[in-house]
C-alpha positions as a Markdown table, in Angstrom:
| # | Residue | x | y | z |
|---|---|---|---|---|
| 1 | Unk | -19.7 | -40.5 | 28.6 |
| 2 | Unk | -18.4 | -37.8 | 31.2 |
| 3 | Unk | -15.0 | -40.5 | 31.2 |
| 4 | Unk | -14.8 | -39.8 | 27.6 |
| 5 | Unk | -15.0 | -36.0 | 28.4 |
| 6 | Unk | -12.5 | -35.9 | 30.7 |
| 7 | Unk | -10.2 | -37.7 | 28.7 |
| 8 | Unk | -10.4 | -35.3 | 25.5 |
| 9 | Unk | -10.6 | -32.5 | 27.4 |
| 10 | Unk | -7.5 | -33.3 | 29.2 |
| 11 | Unk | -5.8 | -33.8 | 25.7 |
| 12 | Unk | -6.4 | -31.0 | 24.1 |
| 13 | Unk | -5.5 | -29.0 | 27.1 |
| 14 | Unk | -2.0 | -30.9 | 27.6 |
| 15 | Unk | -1.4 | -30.3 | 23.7 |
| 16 | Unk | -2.6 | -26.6 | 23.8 |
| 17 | Unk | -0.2 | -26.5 | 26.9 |
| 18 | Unk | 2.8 | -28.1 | 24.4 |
| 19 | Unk | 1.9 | -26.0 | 21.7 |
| 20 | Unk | 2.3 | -22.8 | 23.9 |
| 21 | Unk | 5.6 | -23.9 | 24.9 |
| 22 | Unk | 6.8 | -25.1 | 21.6 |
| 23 | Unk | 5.9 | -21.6 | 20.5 |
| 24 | Unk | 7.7 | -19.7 | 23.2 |
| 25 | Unk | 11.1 | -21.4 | 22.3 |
| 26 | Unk | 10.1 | -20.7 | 18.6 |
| 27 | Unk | 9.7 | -17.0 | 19.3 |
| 28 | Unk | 13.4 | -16.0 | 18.9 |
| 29 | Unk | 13.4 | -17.7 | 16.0 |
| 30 | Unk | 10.2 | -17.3 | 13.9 |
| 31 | Unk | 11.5 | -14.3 | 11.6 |
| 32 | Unk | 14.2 | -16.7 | 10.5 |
| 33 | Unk | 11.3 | -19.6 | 10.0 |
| 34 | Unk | 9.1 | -16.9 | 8.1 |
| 35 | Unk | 12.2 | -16.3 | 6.1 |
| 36 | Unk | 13.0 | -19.6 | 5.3 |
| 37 | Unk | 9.6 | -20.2 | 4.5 |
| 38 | Unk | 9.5 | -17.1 | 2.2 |
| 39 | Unk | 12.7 | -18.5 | 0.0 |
| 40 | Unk | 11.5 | -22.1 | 0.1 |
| 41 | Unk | 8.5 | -21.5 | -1.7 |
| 42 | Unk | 10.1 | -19.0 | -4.3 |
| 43 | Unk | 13.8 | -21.5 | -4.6 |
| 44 | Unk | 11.6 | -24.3 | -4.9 |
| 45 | Unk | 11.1 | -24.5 | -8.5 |
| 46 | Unk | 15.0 | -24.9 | -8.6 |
| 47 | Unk | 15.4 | -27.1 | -5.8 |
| 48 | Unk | 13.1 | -29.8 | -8.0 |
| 49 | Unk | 15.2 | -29.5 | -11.1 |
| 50 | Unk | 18.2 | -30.2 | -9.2 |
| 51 | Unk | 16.7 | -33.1 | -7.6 |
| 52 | Unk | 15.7 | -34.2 | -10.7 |
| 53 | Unk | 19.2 | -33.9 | -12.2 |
| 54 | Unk | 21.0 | -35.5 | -9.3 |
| 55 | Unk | 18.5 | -38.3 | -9.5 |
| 56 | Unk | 16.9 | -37.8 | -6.0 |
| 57 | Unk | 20.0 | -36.8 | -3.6 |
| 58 | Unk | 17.7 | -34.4 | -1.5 |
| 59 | Unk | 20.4 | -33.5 | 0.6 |
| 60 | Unk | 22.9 | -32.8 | -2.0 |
| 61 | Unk | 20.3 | -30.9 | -3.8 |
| 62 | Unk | 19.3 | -29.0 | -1.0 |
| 63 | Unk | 23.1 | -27.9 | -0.2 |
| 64 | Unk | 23.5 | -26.4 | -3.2 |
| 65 | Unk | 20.6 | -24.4 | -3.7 |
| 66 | Unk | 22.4 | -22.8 | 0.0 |
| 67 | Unk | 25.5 | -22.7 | -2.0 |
| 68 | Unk | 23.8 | -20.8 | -4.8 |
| 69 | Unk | 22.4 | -18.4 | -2.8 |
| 70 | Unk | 25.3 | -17.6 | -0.5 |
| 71 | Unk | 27.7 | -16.8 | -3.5 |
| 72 | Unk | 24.8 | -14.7 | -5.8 |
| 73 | Unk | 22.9 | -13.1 | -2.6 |
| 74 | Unk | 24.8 | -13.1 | 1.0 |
| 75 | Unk | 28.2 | -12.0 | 0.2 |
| 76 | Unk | 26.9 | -9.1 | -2.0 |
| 77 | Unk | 24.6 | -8.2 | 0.2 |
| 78 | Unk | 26.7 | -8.0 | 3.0 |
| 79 | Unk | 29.1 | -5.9 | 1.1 |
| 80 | Unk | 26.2 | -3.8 | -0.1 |
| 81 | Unk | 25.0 | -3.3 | 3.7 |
| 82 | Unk | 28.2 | -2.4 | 5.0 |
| 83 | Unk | 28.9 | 0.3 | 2.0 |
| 84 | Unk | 25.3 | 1.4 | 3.5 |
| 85 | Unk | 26.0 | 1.9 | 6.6 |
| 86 | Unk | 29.1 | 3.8 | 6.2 |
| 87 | Unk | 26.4 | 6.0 | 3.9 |
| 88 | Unk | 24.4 | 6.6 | 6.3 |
| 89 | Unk | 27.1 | 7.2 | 9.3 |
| 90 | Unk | 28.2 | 10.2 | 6.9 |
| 91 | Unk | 25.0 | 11.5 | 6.7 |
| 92 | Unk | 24.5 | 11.5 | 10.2 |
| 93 | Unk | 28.0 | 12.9 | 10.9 |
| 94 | Unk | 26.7 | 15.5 | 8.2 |
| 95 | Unk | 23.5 | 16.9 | 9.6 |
| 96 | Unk | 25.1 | 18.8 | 12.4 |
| 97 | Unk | 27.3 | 20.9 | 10.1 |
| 98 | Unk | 24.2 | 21.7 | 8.2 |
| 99 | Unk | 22.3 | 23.2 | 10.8 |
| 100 | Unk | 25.5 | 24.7 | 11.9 |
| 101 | Unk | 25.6 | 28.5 | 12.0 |
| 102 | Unk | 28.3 | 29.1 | 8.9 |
| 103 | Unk | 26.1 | 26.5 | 6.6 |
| 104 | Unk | 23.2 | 29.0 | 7.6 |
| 105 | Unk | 24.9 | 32.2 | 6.7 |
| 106 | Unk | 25.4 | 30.3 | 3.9 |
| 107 | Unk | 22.3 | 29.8 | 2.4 |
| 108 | Unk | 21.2 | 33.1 | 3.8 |
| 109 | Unk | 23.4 | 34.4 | 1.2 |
| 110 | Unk | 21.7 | 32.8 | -1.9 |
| 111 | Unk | 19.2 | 35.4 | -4.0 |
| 112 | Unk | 16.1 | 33.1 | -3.9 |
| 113 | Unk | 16.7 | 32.7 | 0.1 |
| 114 | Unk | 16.6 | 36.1 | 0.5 |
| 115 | Unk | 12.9 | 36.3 | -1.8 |
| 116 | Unk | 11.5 | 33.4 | -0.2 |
| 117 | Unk | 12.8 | 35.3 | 3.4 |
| 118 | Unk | 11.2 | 39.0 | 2.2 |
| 119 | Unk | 7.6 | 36.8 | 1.4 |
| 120 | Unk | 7.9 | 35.0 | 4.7 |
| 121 | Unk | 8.5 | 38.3 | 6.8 |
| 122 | Unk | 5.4 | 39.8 | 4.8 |
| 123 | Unk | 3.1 | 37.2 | 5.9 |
| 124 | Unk | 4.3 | 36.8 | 9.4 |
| 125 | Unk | 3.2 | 40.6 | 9.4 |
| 126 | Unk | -0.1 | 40.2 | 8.0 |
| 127 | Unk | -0.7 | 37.2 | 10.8 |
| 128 | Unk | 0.9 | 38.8 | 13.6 |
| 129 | Unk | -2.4 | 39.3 | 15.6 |
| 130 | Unk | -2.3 | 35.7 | 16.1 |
| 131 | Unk | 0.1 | 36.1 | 18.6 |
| 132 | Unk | 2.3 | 33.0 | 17.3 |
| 133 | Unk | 6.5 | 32.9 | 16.7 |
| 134 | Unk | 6.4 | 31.0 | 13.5 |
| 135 | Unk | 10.4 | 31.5 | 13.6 |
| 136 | Unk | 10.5 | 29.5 | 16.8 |
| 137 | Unk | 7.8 | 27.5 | 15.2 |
| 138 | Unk | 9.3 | 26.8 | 12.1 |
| 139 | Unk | 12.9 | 26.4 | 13.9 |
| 140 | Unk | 11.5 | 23.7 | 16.8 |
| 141 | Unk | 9.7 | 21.9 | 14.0 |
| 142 | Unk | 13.4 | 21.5 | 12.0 |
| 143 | Unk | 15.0 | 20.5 | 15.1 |
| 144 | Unk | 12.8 | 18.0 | 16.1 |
| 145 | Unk | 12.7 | 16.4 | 12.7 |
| 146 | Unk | 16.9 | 16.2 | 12.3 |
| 147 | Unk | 16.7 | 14.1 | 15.7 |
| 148 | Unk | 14.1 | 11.6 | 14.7 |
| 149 | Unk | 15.5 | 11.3 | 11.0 |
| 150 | Unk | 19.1 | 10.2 | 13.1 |
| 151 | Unk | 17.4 | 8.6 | 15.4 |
| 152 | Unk | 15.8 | 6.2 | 12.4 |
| 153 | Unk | 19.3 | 6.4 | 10.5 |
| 154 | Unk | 20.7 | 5.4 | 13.0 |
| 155 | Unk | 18.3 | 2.4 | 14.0 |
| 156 | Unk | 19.2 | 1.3 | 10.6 |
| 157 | Unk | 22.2 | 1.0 | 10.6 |
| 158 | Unk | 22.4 | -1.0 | 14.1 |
| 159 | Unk | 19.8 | -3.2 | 12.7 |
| 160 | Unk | 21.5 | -4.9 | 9.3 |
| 161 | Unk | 23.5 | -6.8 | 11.7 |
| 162 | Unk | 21.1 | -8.4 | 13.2 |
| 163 | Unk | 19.4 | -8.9 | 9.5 |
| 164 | Unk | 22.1 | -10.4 | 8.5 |
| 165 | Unk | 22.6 | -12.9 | 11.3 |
| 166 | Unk | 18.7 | -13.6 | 11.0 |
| 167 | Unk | 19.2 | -14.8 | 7.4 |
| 168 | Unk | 22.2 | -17.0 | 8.3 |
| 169 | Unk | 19.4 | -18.7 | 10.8 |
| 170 | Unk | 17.1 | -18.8 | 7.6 |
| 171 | Unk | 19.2 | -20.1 | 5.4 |
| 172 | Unk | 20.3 | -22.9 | 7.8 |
| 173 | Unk | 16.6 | -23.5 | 8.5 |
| 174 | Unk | 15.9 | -23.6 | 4.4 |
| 175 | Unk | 18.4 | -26.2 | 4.0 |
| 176 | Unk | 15.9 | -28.5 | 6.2 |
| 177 | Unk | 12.5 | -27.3 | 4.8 |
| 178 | Unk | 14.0 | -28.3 | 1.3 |
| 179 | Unk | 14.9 | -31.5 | 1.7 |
| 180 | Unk | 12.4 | -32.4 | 4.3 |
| 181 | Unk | 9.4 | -30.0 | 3.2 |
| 182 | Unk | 7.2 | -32.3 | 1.1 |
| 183 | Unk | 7.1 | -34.7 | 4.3 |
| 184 | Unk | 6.2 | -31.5 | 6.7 |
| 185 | Unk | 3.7 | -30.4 | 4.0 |
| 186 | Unk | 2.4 | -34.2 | 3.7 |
| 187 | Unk | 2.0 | -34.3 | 7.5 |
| 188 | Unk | 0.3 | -31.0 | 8.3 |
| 189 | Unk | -2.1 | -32.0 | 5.5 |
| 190 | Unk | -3.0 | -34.5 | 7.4 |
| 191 | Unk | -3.7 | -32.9 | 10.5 |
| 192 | Unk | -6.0 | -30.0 | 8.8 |
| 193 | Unk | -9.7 | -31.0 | 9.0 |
| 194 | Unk | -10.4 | -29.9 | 5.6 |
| 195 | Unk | -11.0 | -31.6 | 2.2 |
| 196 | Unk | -7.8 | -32.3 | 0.0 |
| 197 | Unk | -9.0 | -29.8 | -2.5 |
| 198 | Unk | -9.6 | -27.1 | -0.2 |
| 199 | Unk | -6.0 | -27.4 | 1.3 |
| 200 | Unk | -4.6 | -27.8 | -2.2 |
| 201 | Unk | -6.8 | -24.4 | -3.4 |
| 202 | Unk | -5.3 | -22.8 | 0.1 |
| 203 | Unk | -1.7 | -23.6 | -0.8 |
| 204 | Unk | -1.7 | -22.4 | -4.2 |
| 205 | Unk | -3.1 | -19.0 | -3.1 |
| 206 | Unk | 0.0 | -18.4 | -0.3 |
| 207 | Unk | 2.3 | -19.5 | -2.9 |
| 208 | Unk | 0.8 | -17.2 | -5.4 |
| 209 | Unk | 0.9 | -14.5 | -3.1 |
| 210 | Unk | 4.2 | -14.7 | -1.9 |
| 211 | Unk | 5.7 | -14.8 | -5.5 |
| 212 | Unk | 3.7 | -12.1 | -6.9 |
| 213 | Unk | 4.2 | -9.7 | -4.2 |
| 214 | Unk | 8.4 | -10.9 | -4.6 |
| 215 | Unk | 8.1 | -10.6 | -8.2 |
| 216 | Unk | 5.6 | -7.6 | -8.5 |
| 217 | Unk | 6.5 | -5.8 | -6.0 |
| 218 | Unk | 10.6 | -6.2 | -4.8 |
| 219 | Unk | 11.7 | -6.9 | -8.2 |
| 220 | Unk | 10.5 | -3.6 | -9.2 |
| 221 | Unk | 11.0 | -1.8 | -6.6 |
| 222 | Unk | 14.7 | -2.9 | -7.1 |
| 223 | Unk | 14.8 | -2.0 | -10.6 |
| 224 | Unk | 13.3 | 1.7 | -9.7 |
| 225 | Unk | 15.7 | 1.7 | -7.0 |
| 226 | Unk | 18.8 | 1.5 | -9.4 |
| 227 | Unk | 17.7 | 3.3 | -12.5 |
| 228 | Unk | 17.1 | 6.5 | -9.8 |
| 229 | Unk | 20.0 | 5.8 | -8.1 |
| 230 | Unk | 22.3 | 5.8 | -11.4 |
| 231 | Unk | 20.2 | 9.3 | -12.0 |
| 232 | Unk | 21.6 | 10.4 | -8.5 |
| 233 | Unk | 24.7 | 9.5 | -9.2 |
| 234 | Unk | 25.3 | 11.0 | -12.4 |
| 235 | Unk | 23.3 | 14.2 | -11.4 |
| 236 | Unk | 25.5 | 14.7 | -8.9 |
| 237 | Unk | 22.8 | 14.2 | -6.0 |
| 238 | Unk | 24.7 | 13.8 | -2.7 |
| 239 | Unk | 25.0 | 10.1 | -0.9 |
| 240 | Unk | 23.4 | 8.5 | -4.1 |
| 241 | Unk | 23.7 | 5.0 | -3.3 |
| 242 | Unk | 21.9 | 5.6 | -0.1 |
| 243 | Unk | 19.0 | 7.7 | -1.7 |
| 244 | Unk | 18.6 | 4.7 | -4.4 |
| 245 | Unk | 18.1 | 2.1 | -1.5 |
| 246 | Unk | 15.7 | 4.9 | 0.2 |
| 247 | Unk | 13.7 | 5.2 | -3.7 |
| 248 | Unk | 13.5 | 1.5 | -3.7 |
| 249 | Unk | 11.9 | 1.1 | -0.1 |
| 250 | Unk | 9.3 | 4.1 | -1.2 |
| 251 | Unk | 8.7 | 2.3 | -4.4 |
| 252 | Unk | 7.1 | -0.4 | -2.4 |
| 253 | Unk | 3.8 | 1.5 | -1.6 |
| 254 | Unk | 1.0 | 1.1 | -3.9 |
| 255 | Unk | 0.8 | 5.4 | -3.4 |
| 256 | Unk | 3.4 | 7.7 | -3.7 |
| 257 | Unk | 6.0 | 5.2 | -5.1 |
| 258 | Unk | 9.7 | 6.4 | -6.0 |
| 259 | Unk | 8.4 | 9.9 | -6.5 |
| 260 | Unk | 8.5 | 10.1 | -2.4 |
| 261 | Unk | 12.6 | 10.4 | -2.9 |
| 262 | Unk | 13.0 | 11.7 | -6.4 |
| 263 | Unk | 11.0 | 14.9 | -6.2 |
| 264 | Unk | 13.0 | 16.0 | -3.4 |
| 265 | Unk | 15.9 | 15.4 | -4.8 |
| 266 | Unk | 15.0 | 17.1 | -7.7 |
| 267 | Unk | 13.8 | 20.2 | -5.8 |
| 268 | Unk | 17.6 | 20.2 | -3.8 |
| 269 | Unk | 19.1 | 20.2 | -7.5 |
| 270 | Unk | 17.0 | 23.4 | -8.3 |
| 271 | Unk | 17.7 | 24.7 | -5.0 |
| 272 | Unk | 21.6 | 24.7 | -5.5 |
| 273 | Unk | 21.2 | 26.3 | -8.8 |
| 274 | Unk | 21.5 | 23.3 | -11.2 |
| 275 | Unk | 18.4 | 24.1 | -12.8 |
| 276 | Unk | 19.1 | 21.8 | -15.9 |
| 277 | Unk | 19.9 | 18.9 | -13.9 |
| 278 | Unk | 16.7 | 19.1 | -11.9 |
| 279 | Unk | 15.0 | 18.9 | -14.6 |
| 280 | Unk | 16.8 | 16.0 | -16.5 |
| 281 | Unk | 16.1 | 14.1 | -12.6 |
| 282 | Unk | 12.5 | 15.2 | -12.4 |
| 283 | Unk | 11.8 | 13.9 | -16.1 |
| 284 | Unk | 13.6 | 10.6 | -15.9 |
| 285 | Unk | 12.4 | 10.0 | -12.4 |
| 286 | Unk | 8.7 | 11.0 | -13.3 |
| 287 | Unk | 8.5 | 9.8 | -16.6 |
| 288 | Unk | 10.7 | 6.9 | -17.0 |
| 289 | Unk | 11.2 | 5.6 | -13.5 |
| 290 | Unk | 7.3 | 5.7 | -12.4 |
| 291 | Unk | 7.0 | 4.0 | -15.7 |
| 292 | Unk | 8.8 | 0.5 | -14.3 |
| 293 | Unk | 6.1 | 0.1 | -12.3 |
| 294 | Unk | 3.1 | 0.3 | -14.6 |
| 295 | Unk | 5.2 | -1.7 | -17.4 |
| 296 | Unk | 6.8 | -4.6 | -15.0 |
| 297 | Unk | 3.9 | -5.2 | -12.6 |
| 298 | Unk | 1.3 | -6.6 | -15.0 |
| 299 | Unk | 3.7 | -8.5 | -16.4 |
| 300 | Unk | 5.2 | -10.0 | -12.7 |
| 301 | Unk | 1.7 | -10.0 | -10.9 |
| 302 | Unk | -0.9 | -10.5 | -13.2 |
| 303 | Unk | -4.0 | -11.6 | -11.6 |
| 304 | Unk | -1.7 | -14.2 | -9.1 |
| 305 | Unk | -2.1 | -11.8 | -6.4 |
| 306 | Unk | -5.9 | -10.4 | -6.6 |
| 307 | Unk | -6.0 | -7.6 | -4.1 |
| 308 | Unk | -7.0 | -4.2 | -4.4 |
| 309 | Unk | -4.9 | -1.3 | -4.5 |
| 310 | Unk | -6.0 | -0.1 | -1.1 |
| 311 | Unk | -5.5 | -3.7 | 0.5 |
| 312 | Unk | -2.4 | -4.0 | -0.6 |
| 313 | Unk | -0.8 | -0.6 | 0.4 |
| 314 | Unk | -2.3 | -1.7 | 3.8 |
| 315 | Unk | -1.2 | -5.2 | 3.7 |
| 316 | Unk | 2.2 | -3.9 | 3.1 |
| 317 | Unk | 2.5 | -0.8 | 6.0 |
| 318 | Unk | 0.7 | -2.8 | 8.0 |
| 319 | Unk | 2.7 | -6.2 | 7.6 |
| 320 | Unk | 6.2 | -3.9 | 8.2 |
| 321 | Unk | 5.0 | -2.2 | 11.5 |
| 322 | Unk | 3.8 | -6.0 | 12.6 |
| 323 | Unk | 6.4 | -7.5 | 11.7 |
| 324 | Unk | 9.2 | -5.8 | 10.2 |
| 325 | Unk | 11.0 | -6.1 | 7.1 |
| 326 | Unk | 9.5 | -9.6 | 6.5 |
| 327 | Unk | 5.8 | -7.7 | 6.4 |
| 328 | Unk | 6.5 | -6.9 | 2.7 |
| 329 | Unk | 6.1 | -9.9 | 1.7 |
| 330 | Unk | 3.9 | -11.5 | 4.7 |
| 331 | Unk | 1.2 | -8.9 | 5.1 |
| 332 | Unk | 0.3 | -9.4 | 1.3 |
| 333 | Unk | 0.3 | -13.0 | 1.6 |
| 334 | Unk | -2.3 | -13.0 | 4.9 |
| 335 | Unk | -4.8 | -10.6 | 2.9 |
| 336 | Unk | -4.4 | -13.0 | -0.2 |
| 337 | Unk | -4.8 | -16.3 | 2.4 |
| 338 | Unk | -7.9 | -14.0 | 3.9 |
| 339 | Unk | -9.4 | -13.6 | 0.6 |
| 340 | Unk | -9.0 | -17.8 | -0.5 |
| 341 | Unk | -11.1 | -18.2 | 3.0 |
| 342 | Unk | -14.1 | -15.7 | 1.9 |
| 343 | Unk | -14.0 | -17.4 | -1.1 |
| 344 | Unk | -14.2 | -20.6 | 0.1 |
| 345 | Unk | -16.7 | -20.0 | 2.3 |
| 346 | Unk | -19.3 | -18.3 | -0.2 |
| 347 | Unk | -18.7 | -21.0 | -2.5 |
| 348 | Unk | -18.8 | -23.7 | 0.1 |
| 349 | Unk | -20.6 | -22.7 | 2.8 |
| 350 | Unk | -22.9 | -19.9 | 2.5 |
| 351 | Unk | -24.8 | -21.3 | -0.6 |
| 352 | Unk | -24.9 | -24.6 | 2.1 |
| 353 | Unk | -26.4 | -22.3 | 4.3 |
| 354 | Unk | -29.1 | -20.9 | 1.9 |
| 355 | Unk | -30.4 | -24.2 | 0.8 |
């Protein structure tokens, strides 16, 4: 008995000791695997039709699923990121010059600077008896916030090359995971100590997940992204391209939405005067824009996805500060895996446990 012991016990600690390592050489590489993962499940649908149409040459299928998405996705996306990134190396170049003493006289000199300057001297004299510099205040506090918005910009910007190498490795690795993936998925099966059904109910809810938060939530966050950036660039908003990627990032959370980058950008339209193009921004951004979302989603999503409002904006801030940009998509899908557990359990095992 204590020989049997020793034995498993020494098993599980060599193949814990295994894993470990296995998953320390993984590290470097697991945002390319989650990746991979990600666009297997979504490209899979295709992947089958074309093994179906070239009569079950997995690898041949495989390669031109790769081929497919190289030619539609990679090379416009890498042309998109570099246009970006010269974007955003303009606006930093540009924020300088704003706080500049000639751009202030500038805007010193506009009649609605001078109001909003008369109200603000008013009130610092009603609330000088607090003893506080809200100039300095007001001055540190502008400062402060043009370094950490460069700092960000520029964090950005060093970071789409490593994106971009990172989904090279991803699509090398989804090459593999095609044509080998119903083996893998086979074999892990068979290691989980669960019934068939159980595993099968599990897999269907990570599947859902990851295509209704794809579907739901970067589809039309991409759409919003475009139809405002086309409204920035017709309105004359200032580095429009960039703002539309920035709209289509905000759109993303459940609160807030594409309104976080339009409203401002309506408000700078009424600041330089263009009062009629404000408002033609703040209507098609408010009531057409926002729209997308509450039109596309139910149709996308449905009930595939079944979280809650309030999981979800967690799932997603929360995934993208874990991490990173693959946290859109993979805190959603843990919350959704979390939620097939509970479920499982009060079907399966708590009613067990009351009998």
């Amino acid at each position: 008995m204590n020989q049997t012991w020793l034995v498993t016990a020494f098993f599980f600690a060599l193949l814990s000791a295994i894993l470990y390592g296995a998953f320390l050489i993984l590290t470097p590489f697991l945002t390319a695997i989650t990746w991979a993962t990600i666009l297997a499940i979504l490209v899979y649908p295709l992947y089958a039709w074309l093994l179906r149409l070239m009569r079950g040459r997995a690898t041949l299928a495989a390669l031109t699923v790769i081929v497919l998405i190289t030619v539609l996705l990679i090379v416009p996306g890498i042309e998109l990121a570099w246009f970006l990134a010269d974007e955003t190396a303009s606006l930093v170049q540009l924020i300088p010059a704003l706080l500049s003493d000639d751009s202030r006289q500038e805007w010193l000199a506009k009649p609605w600077v001078q109001e909003v300057i008369g109200w603000w001297n008013m009130v610092a004299f009603r609330l000088v008896d607090f003893k506080i510099n809200w100039k300095e205040l007001l001055i540190q506090g502008a400062q402060s916030s043009s370094k950490v918005l460069v700092t960000q910009l520029k964090g950005i910007a060093q970071n789409l090359l490593l994106f971009t190498v990172n989904f090279i490795m991803a699509l090398f690795t989804l090459f593999f995971f095609l044509r080998d993936g119903a083996d893998f998925l086979n074999r892990l099966q068979r290691l989980l100590p669960m019934d068939r059904e159980h595993q099968e109910r599990l897999l269907v809810n990570v599947v859902d997940a990851v295509v209704a938060v794809v579907h739901g939530s970067l589809v039309v966050a991409t759409v919003q992204g475009l139809l405002a950036g086309l409204a920035y660039w017709v309105l004359g908003v200032p580095f429009a391209a960039l703002w539309g990627v920035v709209t289509a990032f905000a759109a993303l959370l459940p609160v807030g939405g594409s309104a976080m980058v339009s409203v401002p950008a309506s408000i700078y339209l009424f600041l330089q005067g263009e009062n009629v193009r404000g408002v033609i921004l703040l209507v098609w951004c408010l009531g057409f824009v926002s729209m997308v979302d509450n039109i596309l989603k139910p149709l996308l999503i449905g009930n595939r996805l079944g979280l809650p409002v309030l999981f979800l904006f967690f799932g997603i801030l929360g995934g993208i500060s874990l991490f990173g940009a693959v946290g859109i998509i993979l805190g959603p899908a843990l919350f959704a895996l979390l939620r097939a557990l509970l479920d499982l359990y009060s079907k399966e095992y708590s009613q067990s446990g009351q009998e």
